[in-house]
C-alpha distance (Angstrom), angle and dihedral (degrees) to the residues before:
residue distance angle dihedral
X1 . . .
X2 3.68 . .
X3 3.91 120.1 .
X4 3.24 130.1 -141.9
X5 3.84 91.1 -112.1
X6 4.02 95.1 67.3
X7 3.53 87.3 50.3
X8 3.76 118.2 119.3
X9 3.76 115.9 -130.7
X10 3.63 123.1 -135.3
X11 3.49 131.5 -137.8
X12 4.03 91.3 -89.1
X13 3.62 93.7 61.9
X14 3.91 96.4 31.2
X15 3.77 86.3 65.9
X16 3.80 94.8 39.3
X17 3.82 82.9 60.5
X18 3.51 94.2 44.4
X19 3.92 95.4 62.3
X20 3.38 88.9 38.6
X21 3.98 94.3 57.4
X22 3.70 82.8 53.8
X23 3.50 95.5 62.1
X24 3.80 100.9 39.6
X25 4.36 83.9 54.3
X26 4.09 82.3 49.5
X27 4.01 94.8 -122.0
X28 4.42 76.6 115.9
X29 3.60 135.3 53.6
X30 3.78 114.6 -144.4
X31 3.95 90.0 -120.6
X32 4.16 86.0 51.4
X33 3.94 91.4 47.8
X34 4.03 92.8 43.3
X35 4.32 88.6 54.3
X36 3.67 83.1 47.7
X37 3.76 100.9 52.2
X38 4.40 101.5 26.8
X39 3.78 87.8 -110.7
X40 3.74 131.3 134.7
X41 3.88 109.3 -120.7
X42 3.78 91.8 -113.2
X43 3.44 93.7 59.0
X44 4.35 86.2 46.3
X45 3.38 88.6 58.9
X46 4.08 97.6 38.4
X47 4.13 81.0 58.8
X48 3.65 93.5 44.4
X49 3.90 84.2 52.5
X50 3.30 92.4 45.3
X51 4.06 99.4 52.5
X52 4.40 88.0 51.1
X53 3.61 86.8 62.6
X54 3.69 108.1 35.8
X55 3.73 111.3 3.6
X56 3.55 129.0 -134.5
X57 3.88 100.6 -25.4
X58 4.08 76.5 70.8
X59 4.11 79.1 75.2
X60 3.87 96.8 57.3
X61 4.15 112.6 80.3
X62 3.89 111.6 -124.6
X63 3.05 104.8 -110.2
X64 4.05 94.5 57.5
X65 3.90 107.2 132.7
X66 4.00 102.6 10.1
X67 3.79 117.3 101.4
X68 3.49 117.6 -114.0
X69 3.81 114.6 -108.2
X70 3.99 96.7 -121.3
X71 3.87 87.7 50.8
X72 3.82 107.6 136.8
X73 3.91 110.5 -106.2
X74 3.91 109.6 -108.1
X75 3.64 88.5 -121.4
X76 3.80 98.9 57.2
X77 3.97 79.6 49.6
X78 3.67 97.3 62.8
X79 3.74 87.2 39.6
X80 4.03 88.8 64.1
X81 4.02 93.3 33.8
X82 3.80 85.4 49.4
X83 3.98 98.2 49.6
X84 3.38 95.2 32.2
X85 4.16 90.6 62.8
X86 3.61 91.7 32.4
X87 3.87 124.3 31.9
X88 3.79 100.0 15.9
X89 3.71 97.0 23.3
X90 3.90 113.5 152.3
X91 3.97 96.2 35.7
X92 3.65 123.2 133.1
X93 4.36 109.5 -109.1
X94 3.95 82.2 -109.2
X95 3.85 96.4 51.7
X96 3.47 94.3 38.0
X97 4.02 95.9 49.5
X98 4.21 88.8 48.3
X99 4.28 89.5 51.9
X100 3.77 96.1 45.1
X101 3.83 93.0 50.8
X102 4.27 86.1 41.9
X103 3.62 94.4 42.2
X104 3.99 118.5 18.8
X105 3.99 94.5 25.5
X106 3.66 91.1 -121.4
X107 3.98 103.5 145.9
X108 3.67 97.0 -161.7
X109 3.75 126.4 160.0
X110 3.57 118.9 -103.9
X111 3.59 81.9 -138.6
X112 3.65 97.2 47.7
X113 3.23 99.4 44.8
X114 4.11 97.0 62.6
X115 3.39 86.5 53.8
X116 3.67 98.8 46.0
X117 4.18 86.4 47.2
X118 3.79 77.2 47.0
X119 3.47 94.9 64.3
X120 3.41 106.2 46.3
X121 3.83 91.5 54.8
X122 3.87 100.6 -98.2
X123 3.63 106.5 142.7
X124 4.34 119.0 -141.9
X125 3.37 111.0 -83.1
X126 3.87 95.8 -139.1
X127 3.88 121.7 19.9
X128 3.81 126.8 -120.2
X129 3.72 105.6 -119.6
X130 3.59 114.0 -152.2
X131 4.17 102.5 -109.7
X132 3.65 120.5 -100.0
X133 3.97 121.6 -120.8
X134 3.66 100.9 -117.8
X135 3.86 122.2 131.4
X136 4.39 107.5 -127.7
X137 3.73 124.1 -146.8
X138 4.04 108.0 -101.0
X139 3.55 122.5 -113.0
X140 3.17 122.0 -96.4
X141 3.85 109.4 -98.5
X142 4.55 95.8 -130.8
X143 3.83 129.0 65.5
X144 4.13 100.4 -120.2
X145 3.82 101.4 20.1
X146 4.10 95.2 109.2
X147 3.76 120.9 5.3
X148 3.77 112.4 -169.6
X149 4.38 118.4 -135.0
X150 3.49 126.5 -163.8
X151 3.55 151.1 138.7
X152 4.07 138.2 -112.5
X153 3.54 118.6 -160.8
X154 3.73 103.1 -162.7
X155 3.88 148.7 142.1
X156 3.54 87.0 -109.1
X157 4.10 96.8 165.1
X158 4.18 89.0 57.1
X159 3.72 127.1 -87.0
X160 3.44 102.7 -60.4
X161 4.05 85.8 56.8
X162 3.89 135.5 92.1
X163 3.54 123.2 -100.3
X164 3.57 118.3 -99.8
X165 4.02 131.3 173.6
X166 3.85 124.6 -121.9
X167 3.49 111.5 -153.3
X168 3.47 113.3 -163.1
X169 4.16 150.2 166.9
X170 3.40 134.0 -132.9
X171 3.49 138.3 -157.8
X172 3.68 110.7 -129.1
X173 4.09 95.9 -159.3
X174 3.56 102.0 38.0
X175 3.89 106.6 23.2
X176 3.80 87.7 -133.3
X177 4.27 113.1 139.6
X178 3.68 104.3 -115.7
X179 4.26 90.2 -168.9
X180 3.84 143.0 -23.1
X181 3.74 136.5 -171.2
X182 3.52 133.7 -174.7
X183 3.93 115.4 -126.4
X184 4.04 132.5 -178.3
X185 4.32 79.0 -127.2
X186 3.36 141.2 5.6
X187 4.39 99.3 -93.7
X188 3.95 134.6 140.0
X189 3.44 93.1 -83.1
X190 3.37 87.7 71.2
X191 3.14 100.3 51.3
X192 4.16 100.8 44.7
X193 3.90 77.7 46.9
X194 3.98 99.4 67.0
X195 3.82 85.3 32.5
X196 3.62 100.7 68.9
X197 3.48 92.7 30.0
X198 3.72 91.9 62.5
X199 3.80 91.4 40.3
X200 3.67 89.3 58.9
X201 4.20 96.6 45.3
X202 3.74 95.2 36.7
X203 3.95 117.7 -0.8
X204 3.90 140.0 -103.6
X205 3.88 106.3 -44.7
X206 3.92 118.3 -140.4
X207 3.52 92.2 -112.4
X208 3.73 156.7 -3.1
X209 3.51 123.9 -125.2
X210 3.57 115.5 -167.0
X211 3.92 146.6 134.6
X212 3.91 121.9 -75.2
X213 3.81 89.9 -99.0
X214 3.70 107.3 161.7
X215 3.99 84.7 -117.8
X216 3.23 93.2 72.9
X217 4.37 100.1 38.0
X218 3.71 131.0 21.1
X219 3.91 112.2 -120.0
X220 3.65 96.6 -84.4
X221 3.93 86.1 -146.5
X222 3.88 89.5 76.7
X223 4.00 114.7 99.9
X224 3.39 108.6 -124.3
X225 3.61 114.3 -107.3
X226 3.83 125.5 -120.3
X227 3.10 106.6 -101.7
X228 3.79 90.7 57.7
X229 3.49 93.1 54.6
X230 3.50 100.1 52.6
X231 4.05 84.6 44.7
X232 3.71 96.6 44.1
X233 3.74 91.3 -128.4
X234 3.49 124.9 150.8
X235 4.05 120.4 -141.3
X236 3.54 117.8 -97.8
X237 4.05 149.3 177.4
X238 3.24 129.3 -128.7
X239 3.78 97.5 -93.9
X240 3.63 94.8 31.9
X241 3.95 84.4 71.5
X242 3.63 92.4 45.1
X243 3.95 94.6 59.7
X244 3.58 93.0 33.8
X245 3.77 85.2 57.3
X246 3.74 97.2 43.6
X247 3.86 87.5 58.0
X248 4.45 84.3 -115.2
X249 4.19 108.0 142.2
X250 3.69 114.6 -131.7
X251 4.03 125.4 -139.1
X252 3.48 125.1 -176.2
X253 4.03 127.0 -151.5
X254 3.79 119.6 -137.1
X255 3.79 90.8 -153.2
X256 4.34 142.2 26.7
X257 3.88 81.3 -117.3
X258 3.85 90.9 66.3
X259 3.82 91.6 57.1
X260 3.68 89.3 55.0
X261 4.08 89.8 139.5
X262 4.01 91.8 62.5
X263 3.96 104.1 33.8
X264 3.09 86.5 62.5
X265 3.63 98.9 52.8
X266 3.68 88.2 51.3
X267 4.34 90.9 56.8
X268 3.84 85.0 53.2
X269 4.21 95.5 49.4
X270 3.10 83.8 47.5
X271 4.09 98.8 57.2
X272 3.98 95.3 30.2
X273 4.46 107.0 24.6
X274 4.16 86.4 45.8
X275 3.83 93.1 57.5
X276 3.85 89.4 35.4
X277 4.10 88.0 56.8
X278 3.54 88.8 48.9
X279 3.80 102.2 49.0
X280 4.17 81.1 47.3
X281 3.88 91.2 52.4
X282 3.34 96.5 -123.8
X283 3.57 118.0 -175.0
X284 3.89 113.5 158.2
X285 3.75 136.3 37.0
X286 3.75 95.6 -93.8
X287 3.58 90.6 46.5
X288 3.67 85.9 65.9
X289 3.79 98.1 48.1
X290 3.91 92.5 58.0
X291 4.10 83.2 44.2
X292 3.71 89.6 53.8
X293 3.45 102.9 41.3
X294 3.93 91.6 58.9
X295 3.76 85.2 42.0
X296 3.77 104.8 56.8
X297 3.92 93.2 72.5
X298 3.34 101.9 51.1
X299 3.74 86.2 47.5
X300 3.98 90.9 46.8
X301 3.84 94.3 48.6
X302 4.27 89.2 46.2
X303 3.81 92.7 49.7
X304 3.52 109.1 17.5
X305 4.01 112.6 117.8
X306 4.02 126.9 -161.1
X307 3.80 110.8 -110.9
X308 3.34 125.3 -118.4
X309 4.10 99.0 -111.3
X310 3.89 105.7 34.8
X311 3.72 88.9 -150.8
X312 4.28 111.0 105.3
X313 3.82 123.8 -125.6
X314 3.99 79.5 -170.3
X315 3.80 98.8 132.6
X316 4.04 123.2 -148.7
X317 3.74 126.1 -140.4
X318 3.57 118.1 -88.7
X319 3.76 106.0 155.9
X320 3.68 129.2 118.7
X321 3.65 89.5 -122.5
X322 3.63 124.0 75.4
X323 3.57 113.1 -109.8
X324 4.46 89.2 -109.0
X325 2.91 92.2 58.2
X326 4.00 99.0 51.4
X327 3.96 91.4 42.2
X328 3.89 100.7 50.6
X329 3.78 134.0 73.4
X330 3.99 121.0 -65.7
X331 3.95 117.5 -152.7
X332 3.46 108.8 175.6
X333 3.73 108.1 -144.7
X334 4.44 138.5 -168.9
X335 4.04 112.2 -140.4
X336 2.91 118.2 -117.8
X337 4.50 121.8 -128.0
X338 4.22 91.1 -103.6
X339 4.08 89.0 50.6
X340 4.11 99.3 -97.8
X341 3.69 140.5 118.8
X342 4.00 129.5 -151.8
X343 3.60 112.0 -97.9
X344 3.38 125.7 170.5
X345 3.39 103.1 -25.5
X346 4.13 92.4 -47.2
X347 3.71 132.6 67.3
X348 3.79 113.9 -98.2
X349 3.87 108.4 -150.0
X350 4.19 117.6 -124.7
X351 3.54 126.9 -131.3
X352 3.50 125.4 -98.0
X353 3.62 104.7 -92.8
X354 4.21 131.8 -136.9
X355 3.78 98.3 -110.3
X356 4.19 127.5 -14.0
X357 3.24 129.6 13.8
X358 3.98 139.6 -71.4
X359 4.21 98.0 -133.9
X360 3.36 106.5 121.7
X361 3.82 102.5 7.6
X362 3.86 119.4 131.9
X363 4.08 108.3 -126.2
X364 3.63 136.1 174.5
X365 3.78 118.9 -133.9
X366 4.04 105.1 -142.5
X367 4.21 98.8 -156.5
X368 3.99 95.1 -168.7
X369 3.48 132.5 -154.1
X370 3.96 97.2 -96.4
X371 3.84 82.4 67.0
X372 4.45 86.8 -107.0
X373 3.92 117.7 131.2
X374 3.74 121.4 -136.7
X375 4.27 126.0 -171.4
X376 4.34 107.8 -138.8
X377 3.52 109.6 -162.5
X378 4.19 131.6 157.0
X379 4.09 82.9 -3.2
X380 3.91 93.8 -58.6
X381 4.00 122.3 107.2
X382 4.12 121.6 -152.7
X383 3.59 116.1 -159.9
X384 4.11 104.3 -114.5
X385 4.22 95.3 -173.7
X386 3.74 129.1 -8.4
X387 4.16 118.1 -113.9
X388 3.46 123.6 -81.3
X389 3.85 120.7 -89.1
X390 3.80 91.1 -130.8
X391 3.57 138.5 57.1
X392 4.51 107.8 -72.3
X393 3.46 132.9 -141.8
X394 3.30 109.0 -154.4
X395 4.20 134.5 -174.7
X396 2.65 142.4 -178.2
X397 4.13 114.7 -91.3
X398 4.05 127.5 -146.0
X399 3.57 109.7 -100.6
X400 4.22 122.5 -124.1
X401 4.10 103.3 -83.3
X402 3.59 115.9 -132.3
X403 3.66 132.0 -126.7
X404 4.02 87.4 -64.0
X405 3.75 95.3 46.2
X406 3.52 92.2 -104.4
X407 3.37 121.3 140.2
X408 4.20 123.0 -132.8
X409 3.48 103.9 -128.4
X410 3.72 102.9 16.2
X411 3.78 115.1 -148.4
X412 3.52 142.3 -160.4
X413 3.98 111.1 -85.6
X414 4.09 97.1 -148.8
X415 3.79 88.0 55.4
X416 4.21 88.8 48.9
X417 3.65 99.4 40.5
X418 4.20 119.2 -109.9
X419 3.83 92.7 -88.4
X420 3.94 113.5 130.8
X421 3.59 91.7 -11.4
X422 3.79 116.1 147.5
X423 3.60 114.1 172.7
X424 3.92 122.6 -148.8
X425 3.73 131.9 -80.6
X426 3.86 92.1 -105.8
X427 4.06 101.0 44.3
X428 3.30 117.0 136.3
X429 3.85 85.9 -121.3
X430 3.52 92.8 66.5
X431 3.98 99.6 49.1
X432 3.97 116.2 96.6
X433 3.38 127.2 -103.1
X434 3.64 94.4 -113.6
């Protein structure tokens, strides 16, 4: 075994015994020599002690050329170096450390493991930039009292994939997802979607805080039409009904920056939920549903923080209506004299109802989430057809126009697909160019 003696001293300890030389020949004082070398004068003199009875090698620390006993065996090492460029290569030294110890049983240091991956030449997969001085909005101090929406149009499935929408929620007190679905675009759908699911795993939030996407708000450059005036209503999408009904307040950002909380979410899905698709195999939009739905708790329980007030704003649901048929599409509909309503192109017969007769009666057609249609009339609901065995795809549907051509509810035409749509005399789409 090699002793300290036929060790070679390196330029740190050749100088330490350089100033120390000087002060055993006197040309030093101890107090000099300990200012020059950051040492306390007792431990000057301990050295100089030190070097009179065994020379230099009293310079080199004891444990200079043994391994330490917790060093990582070199076979776990190529174990880590091997996964982490095969199997999970790609993930960030954070991600990667969490899925080794999940999946492979490898309990390796975050911390040790960049510099292990360090060592054998694998550069960082993302770079630490150096943090901006910007002041951010605080958080606001209850579980439930704002819950940030949006929507990430990505390649979630890789490169070689389509692109498909996340639409997800956000917590703004504790960070933690409340719900997330994949969609082919970012539509209402969507939106009711991670509504009631959050409703039913946590309760109604305060408010939504979300951009001015003309899901969520009419273009408030559009007269109102005359029938609203005379009604007093004001103009409203598909979803903006839905909240307004569920008693949820709406704010909308004027910038990306303002939804700080949830754009950031989406640059972390898509570092870790990407590589978690792809070590799933995930190949199809329902694929990454059931990938994200197992996801979302692990994520929650990594980056979930405790709020500042531990008491909830979460709200429960108290309405008289059930919470489908709040968070659904509304088409409000006029009877026709043989009992039916247009729907889709066909009529769709009415039930039988308790006394009278439906011609002539204004109803609403409630087309739920399931994909099933149900009549609401008087404050009672009739089941019109059951849901769909399979998995639905609903949008949202242009509304009957009124004598003007105006739609009710006017929606978004992306989220309802171009067909039959005519937009106004005064949209923007119709001005010039110059």
């Amino acid at each position: 075994m090699e002793t300290r003696e036929t060790i070679t001293l390196d330029a740190h300890t050749q100088h330490r015994l350089f100033v120390l030389d000087q002060v055993r020949d006197g040309r030093l004082t101890a107090e000099e020599a300990a200012s020059f070398l950051q040492l306390s004068v007792r431990q000057v003199r301990r050295l100089i002690a030190g070097l009179r009875d065994e020379g230099a090698a009293a310079l080199v620390h004891g444990n200079t050329g043994r391994s330490p006993v917790h060093r990582i065996p070199d076979t776990v090492r190529e174990r880590v170096v091997a996964l982490a460029t095969g199997t999970y290569a790609g993930l960030n030294r954070a991600h990667l450390a969490e899925l080794l110890a999940e999946r492979e049983g490898l309990l390796v240091p975050e911390r040790t493991l960049r510099r292990l991956l360090a060592e054998a030449g694998l550069p960082a997969v993302r770079r630490r930039r150096p943090p901006r001085h910007r002041s951010r909005r605080e958080r606001m101090p209850r579980a439930g009292e704002l819950l940030q929406v949006d929507g990430s149009r990505h390649r979630w499935l890789g490169s070689d994939g389509p692109f498909l929408t996340l639409v997800g929620a956000i917590d703004d007190a504790t960070g933690i997802v409340t719900a997330g679905t994949f969609r082919e675009h970012e539509d209402a759908a969507g939106y009711l979607t991670i509504l009631a699911a959050t409703a039913r795993s946590h309760g109604l939030p305060m408010a939504v805080y979300s951009d001015r996407h003309t899901l969520f708000v009419v273009d408030r450059t559009r007269p109102p039409t005359r029938e609203e005036q005379l009604e007093g209503r004001v103009p409203r999408t598909q979803v903006g009904r839905a909240l307004e009904q569920a008693g949820i307040g709406w704010i909308g950002a004027r910038s990306p920056q303002a939804k700080g909380r949830i754009e950031r979410l989406w640059g972390t899905l898509q570092d870790r939920l990407v590589a978690e698709l792809r070590l799933a195999g995930a190949r199809s939009m329902g694929d990454a549903n059931a990938v994200l739905a197992g996801y979302l708790p692990r994520h929650n329980a990594r980056f979930g923080v405790e709020p500042a007030d531990p008491v909830a704003a979460w709200r429960g649901w108290t309405a008289a209506d059930p919470l489908e048929a709040v968070l659904c599409f509304h088409y409000p509909r006029r009877v026709a004299n043989d009992a039916t309503v247009s729907w889709d192109g066909r009529p769709l017969a009415l039930p039988r109802p308790g006394r009278g007769s439906w011609a002539g009666r204004s109803v609403v057609i409630e087309e739920r989430l399931d994909g099933s249609l149900w009549v609401a009339h008087g404050g009672r609901r009739h089941r019109l057809t059951p849901a769909p065995a399979g998995a639905v795809m609903l949008r949202a549907r242009h509304l009957h126009r009124g004598s003007d051509g105006r739609p009710d509810y006017p929606v978004d035409p992306r989220g309802t697909g171009s067909a039959g749509y005519k937009p106004r005399p005064d949209h923007p789409w119709r001005r010039g160019l110059g």
